[in-house]
N, CA, C and O atoms as CSV, one atom per row, in Angstrom:
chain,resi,resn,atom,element,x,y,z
A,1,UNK,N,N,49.097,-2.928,-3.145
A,1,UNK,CA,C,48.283,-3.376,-2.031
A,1,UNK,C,C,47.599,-2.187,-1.343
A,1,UNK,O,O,46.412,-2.222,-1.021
A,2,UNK,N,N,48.430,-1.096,-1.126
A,2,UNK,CA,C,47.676,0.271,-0.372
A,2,UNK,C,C,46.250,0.891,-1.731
A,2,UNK,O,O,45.152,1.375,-1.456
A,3,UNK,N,N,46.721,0.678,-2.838
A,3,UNK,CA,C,45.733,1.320,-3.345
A,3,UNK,C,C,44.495,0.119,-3.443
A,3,UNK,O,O,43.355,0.570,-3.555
A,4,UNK,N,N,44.624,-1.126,-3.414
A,4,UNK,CA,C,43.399,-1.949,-3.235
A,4,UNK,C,C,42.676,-1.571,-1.608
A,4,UNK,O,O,41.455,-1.481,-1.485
A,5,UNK,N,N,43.433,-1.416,-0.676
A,5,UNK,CA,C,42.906,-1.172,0.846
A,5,UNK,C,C,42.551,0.353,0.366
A,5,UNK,O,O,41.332,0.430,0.215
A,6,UNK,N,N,43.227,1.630,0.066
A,6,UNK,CA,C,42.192,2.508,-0.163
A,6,UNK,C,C,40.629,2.592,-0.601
A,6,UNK,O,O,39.631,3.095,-0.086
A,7,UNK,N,N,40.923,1.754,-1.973
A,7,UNK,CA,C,39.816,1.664,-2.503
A,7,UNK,C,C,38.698,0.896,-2.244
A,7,UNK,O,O,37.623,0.927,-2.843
A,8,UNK,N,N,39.009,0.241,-1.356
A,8,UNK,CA,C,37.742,-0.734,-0.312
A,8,UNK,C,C,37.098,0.470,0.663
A,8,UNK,O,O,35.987,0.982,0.526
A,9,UNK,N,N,38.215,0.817,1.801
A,9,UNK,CA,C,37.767,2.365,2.384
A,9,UNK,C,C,36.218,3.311,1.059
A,9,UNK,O,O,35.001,3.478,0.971
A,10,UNK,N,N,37.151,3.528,0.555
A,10,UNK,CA,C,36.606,4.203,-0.177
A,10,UNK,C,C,35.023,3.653,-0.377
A,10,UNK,O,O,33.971,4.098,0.081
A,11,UNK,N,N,35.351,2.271,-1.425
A,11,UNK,CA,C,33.733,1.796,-1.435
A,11,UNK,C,C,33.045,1.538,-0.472
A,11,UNK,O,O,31.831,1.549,-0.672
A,12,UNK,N,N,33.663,1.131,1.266
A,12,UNK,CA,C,32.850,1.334,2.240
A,12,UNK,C,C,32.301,1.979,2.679
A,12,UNK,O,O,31.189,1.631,3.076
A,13,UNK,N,N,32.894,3.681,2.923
A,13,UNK,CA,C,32.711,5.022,3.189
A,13,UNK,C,C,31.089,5.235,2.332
A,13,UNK,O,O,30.111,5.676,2.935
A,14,UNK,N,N,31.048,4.818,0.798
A,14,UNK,CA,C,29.839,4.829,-0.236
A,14,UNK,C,C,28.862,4.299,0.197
A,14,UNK,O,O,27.750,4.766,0.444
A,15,UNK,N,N,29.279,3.261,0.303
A,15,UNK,CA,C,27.859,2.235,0.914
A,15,UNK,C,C,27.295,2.327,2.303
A,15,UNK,O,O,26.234,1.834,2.686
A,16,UNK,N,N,28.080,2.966,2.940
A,16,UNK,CA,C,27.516,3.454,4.261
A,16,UNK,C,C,26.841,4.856,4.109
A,16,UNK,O,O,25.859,5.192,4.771
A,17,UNK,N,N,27.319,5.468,3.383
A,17,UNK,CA,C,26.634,6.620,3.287
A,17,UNK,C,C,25.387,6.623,2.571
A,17,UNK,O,O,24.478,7.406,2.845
A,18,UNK,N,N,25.314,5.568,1.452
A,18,UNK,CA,C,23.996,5.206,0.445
A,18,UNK,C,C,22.705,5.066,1.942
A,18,UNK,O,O,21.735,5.677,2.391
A,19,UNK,N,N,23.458,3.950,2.199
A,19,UNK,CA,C,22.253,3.077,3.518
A,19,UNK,C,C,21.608,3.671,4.222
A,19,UNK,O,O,20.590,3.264,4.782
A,20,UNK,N,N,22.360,5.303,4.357
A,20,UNK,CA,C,21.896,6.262,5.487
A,20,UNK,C,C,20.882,7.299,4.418
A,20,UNK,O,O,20.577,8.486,4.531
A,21,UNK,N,N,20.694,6.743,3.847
A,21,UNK,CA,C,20.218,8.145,2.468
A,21,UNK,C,C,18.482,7.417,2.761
A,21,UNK,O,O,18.383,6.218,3.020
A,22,UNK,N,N,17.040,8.459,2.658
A,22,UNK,CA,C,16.493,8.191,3.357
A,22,UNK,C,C,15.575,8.007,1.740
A,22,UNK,O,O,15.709,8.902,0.905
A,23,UNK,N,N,14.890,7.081,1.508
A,23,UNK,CA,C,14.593,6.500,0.160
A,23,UNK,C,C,13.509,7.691,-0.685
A,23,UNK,O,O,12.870,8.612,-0.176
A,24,UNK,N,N,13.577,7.350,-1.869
A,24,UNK,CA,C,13.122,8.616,-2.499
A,24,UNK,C,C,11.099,8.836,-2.516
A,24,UNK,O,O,10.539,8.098,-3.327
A,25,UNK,N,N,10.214,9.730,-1.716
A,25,UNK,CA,C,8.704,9.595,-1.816
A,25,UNK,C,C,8.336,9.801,-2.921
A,25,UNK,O,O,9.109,10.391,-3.677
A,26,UNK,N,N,7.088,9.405,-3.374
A,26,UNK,CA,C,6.774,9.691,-4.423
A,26,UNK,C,C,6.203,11.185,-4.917
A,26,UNK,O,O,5.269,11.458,-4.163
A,27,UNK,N,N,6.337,11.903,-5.571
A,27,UNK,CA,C,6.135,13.003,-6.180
A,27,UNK,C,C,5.099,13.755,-5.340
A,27,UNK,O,O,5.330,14.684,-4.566
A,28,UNK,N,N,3.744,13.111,-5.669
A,28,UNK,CA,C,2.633,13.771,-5.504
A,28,UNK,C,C,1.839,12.772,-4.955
A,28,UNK,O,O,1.541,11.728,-5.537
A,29,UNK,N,N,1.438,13.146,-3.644
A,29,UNK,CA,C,0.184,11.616,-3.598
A,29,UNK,C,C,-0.868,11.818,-3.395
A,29,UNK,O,O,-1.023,12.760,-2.617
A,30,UNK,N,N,-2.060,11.201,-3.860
A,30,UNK,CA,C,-3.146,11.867,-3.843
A,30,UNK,C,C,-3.927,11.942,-2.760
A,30,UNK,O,O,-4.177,10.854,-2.241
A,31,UNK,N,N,-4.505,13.129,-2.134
A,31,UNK,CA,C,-5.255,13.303,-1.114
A,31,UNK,C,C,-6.825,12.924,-0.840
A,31,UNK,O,O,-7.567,13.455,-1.666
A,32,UNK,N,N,-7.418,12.210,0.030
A,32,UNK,CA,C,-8.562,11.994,0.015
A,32,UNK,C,C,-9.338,13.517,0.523
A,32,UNK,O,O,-8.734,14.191,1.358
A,33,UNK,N,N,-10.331,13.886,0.128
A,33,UNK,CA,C,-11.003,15.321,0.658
A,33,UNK,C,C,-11.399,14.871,1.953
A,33,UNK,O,O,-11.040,15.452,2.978
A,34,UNK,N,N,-12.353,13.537,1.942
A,34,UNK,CA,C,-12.695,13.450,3.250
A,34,UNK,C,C,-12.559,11.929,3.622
A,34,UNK,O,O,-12.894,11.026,2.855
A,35,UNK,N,N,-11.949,11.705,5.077
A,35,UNK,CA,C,-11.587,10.219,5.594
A,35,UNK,C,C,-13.171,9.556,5.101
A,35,UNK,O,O,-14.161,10.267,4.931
A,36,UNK,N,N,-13.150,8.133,4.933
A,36,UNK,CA,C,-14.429,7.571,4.352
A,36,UNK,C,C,-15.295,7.473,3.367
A,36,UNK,O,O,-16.251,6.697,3.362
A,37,UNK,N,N,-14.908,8.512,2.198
A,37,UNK,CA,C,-15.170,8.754,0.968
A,37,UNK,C,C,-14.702,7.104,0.207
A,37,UNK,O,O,-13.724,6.371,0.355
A,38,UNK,N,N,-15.696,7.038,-0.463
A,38,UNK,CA,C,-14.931,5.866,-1.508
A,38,UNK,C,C,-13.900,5.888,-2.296
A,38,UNK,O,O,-13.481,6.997,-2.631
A,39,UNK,N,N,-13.317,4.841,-2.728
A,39,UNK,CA,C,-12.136,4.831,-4.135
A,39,UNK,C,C,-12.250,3.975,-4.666
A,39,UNK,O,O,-12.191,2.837,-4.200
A,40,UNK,N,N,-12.543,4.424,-6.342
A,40,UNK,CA,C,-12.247,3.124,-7.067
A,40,UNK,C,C,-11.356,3.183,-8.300
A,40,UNK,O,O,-11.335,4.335,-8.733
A,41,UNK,N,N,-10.827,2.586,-8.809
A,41,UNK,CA,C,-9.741,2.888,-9.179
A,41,UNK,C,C,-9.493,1.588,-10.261
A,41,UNK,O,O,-10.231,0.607,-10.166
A,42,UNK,N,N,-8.291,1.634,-11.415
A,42,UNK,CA,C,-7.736,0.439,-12.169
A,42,UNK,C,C,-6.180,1.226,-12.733
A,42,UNK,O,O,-5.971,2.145,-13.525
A,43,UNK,N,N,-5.428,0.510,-12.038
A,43,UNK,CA,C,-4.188,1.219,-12.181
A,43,UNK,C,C,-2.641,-0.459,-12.611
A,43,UNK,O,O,-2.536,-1.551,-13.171
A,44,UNK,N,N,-1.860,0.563,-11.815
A,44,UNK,CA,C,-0.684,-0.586,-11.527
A,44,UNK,C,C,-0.130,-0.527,-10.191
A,44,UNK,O,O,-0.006,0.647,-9.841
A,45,UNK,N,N,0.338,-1.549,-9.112
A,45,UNK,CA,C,-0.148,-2.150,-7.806
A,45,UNK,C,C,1.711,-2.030,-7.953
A,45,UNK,O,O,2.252,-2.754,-8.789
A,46,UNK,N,N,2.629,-1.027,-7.039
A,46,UNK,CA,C,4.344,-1.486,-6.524
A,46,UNK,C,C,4.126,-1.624,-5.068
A,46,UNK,O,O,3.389,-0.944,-4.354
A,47,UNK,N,N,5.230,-3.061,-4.603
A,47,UNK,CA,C,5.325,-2.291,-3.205
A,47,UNK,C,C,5.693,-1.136,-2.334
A,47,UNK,O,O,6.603,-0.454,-2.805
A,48,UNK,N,N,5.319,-0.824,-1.426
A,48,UNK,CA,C,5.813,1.178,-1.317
A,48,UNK,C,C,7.009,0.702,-0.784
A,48,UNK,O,O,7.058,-0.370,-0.181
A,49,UNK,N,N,7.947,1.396,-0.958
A,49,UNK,CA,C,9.176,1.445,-0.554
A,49,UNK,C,C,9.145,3.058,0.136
A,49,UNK,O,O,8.430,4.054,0.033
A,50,UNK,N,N,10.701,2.547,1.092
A,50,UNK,CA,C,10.658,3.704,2.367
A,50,UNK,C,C,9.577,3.470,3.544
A,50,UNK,O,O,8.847,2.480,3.583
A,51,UNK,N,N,9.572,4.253,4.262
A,51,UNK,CA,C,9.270,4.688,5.511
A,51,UNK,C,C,7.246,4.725,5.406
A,51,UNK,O,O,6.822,5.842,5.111
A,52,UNK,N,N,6.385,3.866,5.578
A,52,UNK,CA,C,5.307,4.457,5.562
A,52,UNK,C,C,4.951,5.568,6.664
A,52,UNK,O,O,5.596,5.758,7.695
A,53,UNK,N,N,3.819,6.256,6.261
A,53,UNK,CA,C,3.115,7.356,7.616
A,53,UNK,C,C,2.198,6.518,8.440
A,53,UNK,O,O,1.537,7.166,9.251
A,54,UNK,N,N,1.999,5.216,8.424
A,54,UNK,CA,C,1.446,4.664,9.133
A,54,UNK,C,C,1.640,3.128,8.678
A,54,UNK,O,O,1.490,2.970,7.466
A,55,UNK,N,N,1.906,2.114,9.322
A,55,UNK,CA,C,2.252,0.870,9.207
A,55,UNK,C,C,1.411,0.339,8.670
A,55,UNK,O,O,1.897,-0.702,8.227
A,56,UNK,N,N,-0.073,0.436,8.299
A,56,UNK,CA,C,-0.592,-0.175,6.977
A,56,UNK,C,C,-0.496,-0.330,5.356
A,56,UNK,O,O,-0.951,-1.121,4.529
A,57,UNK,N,N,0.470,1.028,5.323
A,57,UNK,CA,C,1.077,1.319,3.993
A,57,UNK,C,C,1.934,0.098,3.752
A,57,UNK,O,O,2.838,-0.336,4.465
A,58,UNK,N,N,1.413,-0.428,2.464
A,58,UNK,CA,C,2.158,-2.109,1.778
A,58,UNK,C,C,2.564,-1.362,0.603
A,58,UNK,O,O,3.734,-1.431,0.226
A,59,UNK,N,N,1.546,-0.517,-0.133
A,59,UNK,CA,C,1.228,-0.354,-1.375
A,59,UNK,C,C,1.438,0.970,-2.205
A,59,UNK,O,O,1.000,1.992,-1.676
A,60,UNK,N,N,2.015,1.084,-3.366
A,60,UNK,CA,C,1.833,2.484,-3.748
A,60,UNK,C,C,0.454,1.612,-5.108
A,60,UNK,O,O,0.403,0.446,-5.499
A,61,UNK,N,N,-0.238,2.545,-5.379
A,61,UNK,CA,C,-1.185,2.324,-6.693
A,61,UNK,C,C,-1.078,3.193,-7.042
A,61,UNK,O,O,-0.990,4.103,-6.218
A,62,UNK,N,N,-1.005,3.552,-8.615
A,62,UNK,CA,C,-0.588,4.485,-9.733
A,62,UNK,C,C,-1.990,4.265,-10.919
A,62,UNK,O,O,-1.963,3.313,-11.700
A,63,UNK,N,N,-2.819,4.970,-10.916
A,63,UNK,CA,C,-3.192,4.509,-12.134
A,63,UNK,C,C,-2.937,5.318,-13.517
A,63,UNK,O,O,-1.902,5.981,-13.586
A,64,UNK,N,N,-3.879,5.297,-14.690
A,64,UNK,CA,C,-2.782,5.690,-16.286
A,64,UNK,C,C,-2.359,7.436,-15.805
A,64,UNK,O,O,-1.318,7.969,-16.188
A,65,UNK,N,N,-3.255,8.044,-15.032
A,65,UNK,CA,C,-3.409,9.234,-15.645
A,65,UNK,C,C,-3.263,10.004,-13.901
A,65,UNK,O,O,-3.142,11.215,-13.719
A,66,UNK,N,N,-3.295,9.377,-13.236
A,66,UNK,CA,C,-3.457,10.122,-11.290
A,66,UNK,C,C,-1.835,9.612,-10.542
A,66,UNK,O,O,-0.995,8.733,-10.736
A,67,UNK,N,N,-2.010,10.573,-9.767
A,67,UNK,CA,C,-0.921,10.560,-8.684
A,67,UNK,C,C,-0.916,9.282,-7.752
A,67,UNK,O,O,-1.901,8.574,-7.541
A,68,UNK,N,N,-0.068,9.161,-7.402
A,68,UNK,CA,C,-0.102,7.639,-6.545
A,68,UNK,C,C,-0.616,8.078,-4.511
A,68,UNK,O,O,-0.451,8.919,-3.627
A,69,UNK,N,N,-1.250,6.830,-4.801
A,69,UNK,CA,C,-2.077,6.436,-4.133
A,69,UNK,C,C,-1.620,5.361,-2.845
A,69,UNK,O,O,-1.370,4.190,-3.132
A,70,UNK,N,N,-1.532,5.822,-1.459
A,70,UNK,CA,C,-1.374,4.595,-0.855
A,70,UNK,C,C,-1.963,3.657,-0.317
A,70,UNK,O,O,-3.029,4.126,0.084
A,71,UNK,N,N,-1.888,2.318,0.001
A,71,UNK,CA,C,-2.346,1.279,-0.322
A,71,UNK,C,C,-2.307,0.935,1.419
A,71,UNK,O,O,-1.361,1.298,2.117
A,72,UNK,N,N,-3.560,0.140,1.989
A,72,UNK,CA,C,-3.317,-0.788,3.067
A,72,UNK,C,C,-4.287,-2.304,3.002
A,72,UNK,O,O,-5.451,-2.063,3.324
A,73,UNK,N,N,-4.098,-3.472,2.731
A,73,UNK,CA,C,-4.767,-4.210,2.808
A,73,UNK,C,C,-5.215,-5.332,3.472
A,73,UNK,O,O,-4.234,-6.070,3.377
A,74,UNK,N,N,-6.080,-5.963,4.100
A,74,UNK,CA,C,-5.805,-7.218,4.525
A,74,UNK,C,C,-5.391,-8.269,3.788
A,74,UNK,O,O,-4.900,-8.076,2.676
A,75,UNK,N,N,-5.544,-9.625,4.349
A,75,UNK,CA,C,-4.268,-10.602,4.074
A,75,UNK,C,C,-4.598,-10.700,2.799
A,75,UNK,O,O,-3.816,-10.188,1.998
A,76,UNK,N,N,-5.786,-11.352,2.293
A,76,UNK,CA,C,-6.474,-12.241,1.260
A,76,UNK,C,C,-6.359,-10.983,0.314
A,76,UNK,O,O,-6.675,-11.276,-0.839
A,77,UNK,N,N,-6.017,-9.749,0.470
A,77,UNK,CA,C,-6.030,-8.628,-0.379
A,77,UNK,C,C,-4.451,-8.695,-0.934
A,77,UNK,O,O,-3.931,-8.883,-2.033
A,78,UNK,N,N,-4.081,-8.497,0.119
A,78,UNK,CA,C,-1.992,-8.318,0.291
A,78,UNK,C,C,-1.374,-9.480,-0.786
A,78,UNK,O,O,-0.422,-9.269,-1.537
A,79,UNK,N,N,-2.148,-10.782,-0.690
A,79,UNK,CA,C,-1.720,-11.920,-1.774
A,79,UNK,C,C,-1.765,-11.552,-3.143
A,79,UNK,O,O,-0.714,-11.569,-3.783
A,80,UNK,N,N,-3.283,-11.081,-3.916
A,80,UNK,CA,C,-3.350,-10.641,-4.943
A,80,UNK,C,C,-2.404,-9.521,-4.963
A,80,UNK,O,O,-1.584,-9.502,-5.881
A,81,UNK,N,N,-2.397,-8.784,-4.273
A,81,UNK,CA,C,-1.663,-6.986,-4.934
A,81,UNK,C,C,-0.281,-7.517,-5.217
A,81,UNK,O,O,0.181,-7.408,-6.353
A,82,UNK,N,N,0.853,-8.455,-3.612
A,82,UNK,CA,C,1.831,-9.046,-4.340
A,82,UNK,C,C,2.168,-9.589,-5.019
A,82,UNK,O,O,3.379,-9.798,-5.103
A,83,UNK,N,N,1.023,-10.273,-6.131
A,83,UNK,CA,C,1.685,-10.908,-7.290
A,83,UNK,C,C,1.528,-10.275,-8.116
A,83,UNK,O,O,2.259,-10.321,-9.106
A,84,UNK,N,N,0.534,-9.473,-8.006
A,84,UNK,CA,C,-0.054,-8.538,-8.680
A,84,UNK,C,C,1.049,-7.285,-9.239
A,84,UNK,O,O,1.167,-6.866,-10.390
A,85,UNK,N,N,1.734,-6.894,-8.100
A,85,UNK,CA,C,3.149,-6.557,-8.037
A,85,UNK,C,C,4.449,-6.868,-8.927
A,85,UNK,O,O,5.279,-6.181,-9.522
A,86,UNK,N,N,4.241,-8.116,-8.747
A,86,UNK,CA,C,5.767,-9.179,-9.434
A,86,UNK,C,C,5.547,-9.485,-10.789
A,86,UNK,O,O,6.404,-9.908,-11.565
A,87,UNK,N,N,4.207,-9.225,-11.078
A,87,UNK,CA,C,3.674,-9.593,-12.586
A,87,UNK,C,C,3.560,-8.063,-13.225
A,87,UNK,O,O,3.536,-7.839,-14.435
A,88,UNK,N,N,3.509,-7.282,-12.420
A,88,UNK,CA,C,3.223,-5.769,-13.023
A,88,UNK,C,C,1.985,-5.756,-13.879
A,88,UNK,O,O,1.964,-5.215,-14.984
A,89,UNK,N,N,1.109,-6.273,-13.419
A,89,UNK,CA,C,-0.194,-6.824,-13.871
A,89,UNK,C,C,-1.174,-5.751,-13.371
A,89,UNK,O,O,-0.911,-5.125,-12.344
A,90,UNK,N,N,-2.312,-5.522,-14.081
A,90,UNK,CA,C,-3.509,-4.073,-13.744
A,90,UNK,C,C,-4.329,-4.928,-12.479
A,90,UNK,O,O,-4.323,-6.039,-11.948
A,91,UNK,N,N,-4.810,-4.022,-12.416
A,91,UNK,CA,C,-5.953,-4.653,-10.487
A,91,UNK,C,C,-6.869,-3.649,-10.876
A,91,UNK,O,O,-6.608,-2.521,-11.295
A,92,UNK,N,N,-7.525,-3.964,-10.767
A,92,UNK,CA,C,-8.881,-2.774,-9.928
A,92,UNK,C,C,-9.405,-2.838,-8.408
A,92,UNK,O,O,-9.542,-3.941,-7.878
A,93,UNK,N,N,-9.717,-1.580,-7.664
A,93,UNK,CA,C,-9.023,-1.816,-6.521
A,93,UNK,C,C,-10.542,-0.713,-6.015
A,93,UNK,O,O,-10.956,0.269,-6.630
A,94,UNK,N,N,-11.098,-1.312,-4.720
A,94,UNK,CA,C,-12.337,-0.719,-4.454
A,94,UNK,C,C,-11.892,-0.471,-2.800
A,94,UNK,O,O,-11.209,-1.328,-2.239
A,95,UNK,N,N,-12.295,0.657,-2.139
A,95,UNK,CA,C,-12.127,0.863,-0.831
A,95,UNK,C,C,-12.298,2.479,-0.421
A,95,UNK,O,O,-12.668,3.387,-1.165
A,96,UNK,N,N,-11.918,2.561,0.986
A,96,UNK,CA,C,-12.301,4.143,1.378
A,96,UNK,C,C,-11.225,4.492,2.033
A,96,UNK,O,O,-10.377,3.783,2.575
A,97,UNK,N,N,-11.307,5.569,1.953
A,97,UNK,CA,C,-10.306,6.481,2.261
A,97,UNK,C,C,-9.705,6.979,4.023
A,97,UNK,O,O,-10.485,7.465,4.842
A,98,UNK,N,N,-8.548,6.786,4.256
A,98,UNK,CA,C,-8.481,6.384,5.861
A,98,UNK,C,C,-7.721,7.760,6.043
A,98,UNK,O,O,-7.624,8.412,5.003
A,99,UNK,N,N,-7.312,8.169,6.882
A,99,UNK,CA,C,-6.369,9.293,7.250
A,99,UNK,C,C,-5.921,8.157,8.734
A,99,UNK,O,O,-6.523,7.456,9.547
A,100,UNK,N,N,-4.157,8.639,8.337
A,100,UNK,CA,C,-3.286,8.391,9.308
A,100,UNK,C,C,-3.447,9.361,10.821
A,100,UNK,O,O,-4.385,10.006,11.288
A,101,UNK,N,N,-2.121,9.107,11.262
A,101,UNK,CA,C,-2.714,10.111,12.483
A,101,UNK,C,C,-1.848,11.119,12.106
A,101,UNK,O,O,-2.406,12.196,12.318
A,102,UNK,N,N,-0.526,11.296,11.555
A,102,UNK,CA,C,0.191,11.631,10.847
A,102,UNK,C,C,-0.172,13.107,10.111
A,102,UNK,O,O,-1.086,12.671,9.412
A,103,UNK,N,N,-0.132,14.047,9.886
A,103,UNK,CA,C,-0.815,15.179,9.091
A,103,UNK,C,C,-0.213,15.020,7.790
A,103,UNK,O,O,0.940,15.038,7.360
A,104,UNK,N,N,-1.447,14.846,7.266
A,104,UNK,CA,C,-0.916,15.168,5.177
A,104,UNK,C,C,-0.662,13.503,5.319
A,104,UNK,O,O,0.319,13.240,4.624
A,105,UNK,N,N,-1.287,12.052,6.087
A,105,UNK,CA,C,-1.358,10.821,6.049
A,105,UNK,C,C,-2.717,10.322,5.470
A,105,UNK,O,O,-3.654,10.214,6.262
A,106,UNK,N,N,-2.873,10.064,4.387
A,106,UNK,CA,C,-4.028,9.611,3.721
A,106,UNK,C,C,-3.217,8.524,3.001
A,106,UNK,O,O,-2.096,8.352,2.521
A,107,UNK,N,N,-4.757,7.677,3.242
A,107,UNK,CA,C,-4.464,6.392,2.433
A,107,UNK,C,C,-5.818,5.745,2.100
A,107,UNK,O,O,-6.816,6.026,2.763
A,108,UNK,N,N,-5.860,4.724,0.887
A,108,UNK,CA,C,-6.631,3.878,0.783
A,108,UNK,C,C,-7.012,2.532,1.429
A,108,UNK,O,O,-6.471,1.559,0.905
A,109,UNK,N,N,-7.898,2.268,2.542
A,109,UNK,CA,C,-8.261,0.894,3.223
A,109,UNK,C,C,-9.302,0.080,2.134
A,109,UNK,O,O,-10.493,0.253,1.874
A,110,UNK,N,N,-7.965,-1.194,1.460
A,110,UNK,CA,C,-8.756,-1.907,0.352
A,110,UNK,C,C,-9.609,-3.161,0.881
A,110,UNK,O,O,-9.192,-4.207,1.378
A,111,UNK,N,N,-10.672,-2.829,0.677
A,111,UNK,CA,C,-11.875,-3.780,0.775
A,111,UNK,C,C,-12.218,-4.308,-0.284
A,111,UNK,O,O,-13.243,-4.916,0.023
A,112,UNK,N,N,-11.958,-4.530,-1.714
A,112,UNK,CA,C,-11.822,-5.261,-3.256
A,112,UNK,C,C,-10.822,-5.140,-4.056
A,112,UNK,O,O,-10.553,-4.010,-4.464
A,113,UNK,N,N,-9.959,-6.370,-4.513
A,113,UNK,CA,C,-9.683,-6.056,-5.519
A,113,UNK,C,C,-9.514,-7.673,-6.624
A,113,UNK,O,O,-9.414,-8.873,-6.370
A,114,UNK,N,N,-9.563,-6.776,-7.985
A,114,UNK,CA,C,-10.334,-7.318,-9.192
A,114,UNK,C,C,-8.547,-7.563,-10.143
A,114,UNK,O,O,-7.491,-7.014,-9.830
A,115,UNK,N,N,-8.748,-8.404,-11.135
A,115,UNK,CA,C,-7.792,-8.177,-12.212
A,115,UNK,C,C,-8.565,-8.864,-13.316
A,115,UNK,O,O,-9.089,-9.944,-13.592
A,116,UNK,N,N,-8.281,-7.246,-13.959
A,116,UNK,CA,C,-9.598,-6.823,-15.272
A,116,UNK,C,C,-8.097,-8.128,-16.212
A,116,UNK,O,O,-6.957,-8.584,-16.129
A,117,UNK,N,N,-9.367,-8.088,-16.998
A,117,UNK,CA,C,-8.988,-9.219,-17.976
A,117,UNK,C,C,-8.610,-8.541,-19.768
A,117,UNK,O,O,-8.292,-9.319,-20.667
């Protein structure tokens, strides 16, 4: 019985400590040169996980060959990218480039997106 109650301790001690672990960013993300510049793009659409630099971040976009990209969209946008998401399905994705207030906060504000056929 003591070593089943240790070993709960134990796996609790884990899982509390996991929860506090602060989720992993992505590598490299790509920088816009200048806020308002266009983007266009045909990649693959995850939801961002972790902490965004600014509460429009929904989205990471990856495409074959570039660093990931973050994503903010309105609603009628947010529908496609999440299924878009769950299907792991390609998008093409048209918009400009926003800066957070955040330093080193760049992101993409999506105004199109497409799923190439």
């Amino acid at each position: 019985m003591r070593s089943r109650l240790h070993s709960f301790r134990v796996l609790a001690i884990a899982a509390l400590l996991a929860s506090c672990a602060e989720p992993k960013k992505p590598a490299a993300v790509e920088r816009a040169s200048l806020a308002g510049s266009r983007f266009d793009g045909v990649g693959r659409v995850t939801l961002h996980a972790g902490q965004p630099c600014t509460p429009q971040i929904m989205f990471d976009f990856r495409a074959t060959s570039s660093n990931t990209v973050w994503l903010a969209a309105p609603m009628r946008e947010t529908k496609i990218l999440t299924e878009a998401a769950d299907r792991q399905r390609r998008v093409r994705i048209s918009g400009k480039w926003r800066r957070g207030r955040q330093t080193g906060c760049s992101y993409v504000d999506v105004a199109e997106v497409d799923l190439p056929k």
